[in-house]
C-alpha positions as CSV (number, residue, x, y, z in Angstrom):
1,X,-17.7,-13.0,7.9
2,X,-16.1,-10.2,9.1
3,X,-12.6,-8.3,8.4
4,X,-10.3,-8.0,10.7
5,X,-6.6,-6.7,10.7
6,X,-3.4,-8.9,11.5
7,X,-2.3,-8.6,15.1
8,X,0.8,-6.1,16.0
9,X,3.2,-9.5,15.7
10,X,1.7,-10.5,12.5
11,X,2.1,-6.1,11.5
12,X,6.4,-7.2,12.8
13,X,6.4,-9.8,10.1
14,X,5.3,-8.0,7.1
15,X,7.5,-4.9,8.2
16,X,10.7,-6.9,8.4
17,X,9.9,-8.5,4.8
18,X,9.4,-5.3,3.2
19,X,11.6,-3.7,0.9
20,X,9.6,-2.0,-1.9
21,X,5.9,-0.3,-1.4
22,X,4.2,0.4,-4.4
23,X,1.8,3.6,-3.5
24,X,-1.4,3.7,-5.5
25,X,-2.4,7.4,-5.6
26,X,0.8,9.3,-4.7
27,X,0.1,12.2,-4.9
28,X,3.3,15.1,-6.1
29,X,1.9,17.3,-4.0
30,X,3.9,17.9,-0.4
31,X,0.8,18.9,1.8
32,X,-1.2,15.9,1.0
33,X,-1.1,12.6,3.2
34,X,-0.1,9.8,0.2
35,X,3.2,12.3,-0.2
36,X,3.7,12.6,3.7
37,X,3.3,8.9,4.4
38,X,5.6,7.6,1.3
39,X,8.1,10.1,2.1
40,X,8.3,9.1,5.7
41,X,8.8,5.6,4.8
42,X,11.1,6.5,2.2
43,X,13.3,7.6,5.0
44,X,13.1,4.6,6.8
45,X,14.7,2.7,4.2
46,X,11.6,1.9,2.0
47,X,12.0,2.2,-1.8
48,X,8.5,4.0,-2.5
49,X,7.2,3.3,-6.4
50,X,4.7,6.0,-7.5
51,X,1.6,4.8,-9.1
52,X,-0.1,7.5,-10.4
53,X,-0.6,8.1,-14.0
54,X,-0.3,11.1,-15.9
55,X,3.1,11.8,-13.4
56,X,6.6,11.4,-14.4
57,X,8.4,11.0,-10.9
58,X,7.5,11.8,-7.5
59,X,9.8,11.3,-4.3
60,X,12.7,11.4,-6.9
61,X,11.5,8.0,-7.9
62,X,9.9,7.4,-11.6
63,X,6.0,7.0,-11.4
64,X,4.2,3.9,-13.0
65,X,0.8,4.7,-15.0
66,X,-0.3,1.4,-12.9
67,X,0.8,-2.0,-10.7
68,X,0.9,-4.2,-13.9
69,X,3.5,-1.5,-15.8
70,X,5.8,-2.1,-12.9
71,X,8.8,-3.7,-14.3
72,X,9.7,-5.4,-11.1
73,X,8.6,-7.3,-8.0
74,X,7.0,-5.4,-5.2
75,X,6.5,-6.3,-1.5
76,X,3.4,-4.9,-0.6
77,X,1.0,-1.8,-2.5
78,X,0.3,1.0,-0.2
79,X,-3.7,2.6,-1.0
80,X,-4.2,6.4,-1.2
81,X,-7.6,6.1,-3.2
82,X,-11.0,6.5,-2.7
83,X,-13.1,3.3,-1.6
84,X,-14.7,2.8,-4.5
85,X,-11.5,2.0,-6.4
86,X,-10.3,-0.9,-3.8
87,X,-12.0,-3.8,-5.6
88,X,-10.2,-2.9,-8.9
89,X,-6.9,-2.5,-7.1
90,X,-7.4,-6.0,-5.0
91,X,-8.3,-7.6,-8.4
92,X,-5.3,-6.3,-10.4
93,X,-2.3,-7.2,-7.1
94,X,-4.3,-10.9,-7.3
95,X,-4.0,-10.7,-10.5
96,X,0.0,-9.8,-10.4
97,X,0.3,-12.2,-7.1
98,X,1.1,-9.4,-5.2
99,X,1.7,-10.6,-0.7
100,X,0.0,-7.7,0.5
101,X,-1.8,-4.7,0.5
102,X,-2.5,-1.9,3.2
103,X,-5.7,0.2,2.5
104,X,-5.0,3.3,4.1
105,X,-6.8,5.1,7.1
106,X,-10.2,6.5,6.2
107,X,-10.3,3.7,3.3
108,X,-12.5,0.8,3.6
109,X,-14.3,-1.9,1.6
110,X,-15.3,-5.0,3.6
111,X,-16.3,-7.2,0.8
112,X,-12.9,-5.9,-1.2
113,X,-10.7,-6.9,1.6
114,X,-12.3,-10.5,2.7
115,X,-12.0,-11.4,-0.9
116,X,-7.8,-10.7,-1.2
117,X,-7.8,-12.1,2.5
118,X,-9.0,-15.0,0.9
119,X,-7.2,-15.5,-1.6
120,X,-4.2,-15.4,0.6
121,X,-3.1,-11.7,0.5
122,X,-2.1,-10.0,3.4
123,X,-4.6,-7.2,4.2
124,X,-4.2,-4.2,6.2
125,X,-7.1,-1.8,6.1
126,X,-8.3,1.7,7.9
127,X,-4.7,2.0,9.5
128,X,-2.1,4.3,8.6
129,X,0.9,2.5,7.5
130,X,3.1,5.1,8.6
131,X,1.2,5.4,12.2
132,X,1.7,1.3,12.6
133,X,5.1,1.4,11.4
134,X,6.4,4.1,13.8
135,X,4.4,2.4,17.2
136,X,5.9,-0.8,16.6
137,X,9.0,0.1,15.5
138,X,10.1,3.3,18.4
């Protein structure tokens, strides 16, 4: 079985349902692409949670040390790490019945994403969240 990505109406949908992105791997650093991305979306309206430990805040927003010490409900978690980290992400959003997950550009794991497919997650992944959200949304 293979992995494929929702279609641009299904990419509408989760967009318009979105309030809060958790960001695994923000990084406090301006230049790099996990900072970029979250603070773009940040400006769209997006409340961006931090999930990085060892980091207080970033984006003025206090950072989380990981999804399950997030004190409330969040909408979808945003992927800035390395591919072979994604299985342990997927298993701890099904274990917190997180809706979705988007597994940034450059990032992939096949098996990792058919398995929270599966299990009824909404997957995103290779594809740059910020990318998708400004070509369907200008």
């Amino acid at each position: 079985m293979t992995f494929h990505n929702p279609d641009d109406a299904s990419l509408r949908a989760l967009f318009s349902q979105l309030k809060t992105i958790a960001v695994v791997g923000l990084s406090p650093q301006p230049a790099r692409p996990s900072y970029r991305v979250a603070r773009a979306m940040q400006g769209y309206g997006f409340r961006i949670v931090p999930v990085r430990p060892l980091i207080d805040r970033v984006l003025d927003e206090p950072a989380y040390g990981s999804l399950a010490a997030i004190p409330f409900a969040v909408d979808m978690v945003n992927v800035f790490r390395a591919a072979e980290h994604v299985p342990a992400i997927v298993e701890q959003c099904l274990a917190l019945h997180l809706p979705a997950i988007w597994i940034q550009e450059g990032i992939v794991d096949q098996a990792a994403a058919l398995h929270a497919q599966n299990q009824g997650m909404t997957v995103v992944m290779d594809r740059c969240l910020l990318k998708d959200y400004v070509r369907l949304h200008t």
